[in-house]
C-alpha positions, 0 to 999 in steps of 0.5 A: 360345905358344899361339894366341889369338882375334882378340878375346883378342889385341885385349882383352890389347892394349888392357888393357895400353895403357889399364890399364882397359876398362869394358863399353860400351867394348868394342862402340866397338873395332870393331864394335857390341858385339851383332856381336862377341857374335855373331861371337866369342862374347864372354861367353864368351871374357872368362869364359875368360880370367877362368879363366885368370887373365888378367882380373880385373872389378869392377862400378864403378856402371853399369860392369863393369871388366875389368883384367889381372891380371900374368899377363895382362899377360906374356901381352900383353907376349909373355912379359916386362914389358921395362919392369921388366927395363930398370929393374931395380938392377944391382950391377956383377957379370958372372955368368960361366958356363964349360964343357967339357962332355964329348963324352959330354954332347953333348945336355946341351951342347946344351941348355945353349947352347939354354937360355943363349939363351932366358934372355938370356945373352950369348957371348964364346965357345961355352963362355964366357956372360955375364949381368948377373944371378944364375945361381941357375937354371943352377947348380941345373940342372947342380949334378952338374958342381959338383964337376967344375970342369974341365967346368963353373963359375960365376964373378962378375967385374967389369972390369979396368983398362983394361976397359969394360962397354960393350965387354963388351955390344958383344961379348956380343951383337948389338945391329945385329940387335936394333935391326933387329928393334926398327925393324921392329916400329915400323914395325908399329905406326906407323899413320896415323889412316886406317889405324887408323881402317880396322882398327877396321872390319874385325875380319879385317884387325885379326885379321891385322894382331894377329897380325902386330905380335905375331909381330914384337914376340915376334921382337925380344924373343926376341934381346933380353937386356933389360939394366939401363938403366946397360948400353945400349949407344949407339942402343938402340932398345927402349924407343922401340919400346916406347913407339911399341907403347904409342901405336898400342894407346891409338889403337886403344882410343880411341873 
């Protein structure tokens, strides 16, 4: 992702915590709005992020409104709305995908494995993933193996007697881990009102301190599978995370 300016981490946080920033407010953020202009060059960072789609702004009476377009939202989110993946329908399907890829297809193998990860897949196996959505993205990417079912196939299954989603969840992945990323990124954002207060006057400890929580945030969403609410398994703490992230970015766009 790329790197963003003090400002742009604080404006998308804010946006996304508040729905909607009007004008006066921003200079009540941290410094007087003239500091910011000074020192960020504010106009013209709003202008670009309106050029990149990240912000939309209407003028309501005496105030111009700036709100993030669902572009700008992923981008606040670090790259997925957790919330509307958690709420999304499941229709009670495991996608399978199977391979043997041979030796001679080493990198694409490895790029396989790579791709499975970052896309939330889950393992039973090196060569047996899982995922409670459509695999349409896998099986357009590898239709040349699709004739070669002794290499590479995809398979929809659902659980046999005796057999339990929870335990295919457990098993696919690491959700001790997950939650230790998830802890960590609440004890980010669990803020006092001195603290906050604190961050509020200092444009550089906030820069830091942005930078920091959103490196976390991205850590823990990076392992994350974001299943459909029917497959959490026990303790899940996403959504708490998520709702404590949501709390400390209200805080800070309090005034």
């Amino acid at each position: 992702m790329r790197a963003r300016s003090v400002f742009e981490d604080l404006l998308l946080m804010v946006l996304w915590a508040g729905d909607k920033l009007s004008r006066p407010t921003l200079g009540s953020l941290t410094e007087p709005f003239e500091a910011w202009e000074r020192r960020y060059g504010l106009h013209r960072q709003l202008d670009r992020m309106r050029e990149r789609k990240l912000l939309v702004r209407e003028q309501r009476g005496a105030e111009m409104v700036y709100q993030l377009t669902r572009l700008g939202r992923l981008e606040a989110l670090g790259g997925k709305d957790a919330q509307e993946r958690w709420d999304r329908q499941w229709d009670g399907r495991w996608r399978q995908v199977l391979f043997d890829l041979p030796v001679t297809h080493k990198i694409v193998r490895v790029r396989l494995w790579r791709w499975l990860r970052q896309n939330g897949f889950g393992y039973l196996q090196q060569s047996l993933w899982i995922s409670p959505d459509p695999v349409g993205e896998v099986s357009r990417a590898l239709e040349g193996f699709r004739d070669d079912v002794e290499s590479f196939i995809l398979m929809e299954a659902t659980c046999c007697t005796g057999y339990t989603n929870a335990a295919v969840v457990n098993g696919a992945w690491d959700f001790a881990e997950i939650n230790k990323r998830y802890d960590a990124a609440i004890a980010a954002v669990s803020l006092s009102a001195g603290e906050l207060g604190r961050l509020k006057e200092s444009p550089d400890r906030l820069g830091n301190w942005l930078r920091t929580e959103r490196l976390g945030w991205e850590h823990a969403l990076m392992m994350d599978p974001l299943l459909p609410r029917e497959l959490w398994p026990k303790g899940y703490r996403g959504e708490q995370a998520w709702q404590a992230r949501r709390r400390c970015f209200s805080a800070l766009a309090a005034h």
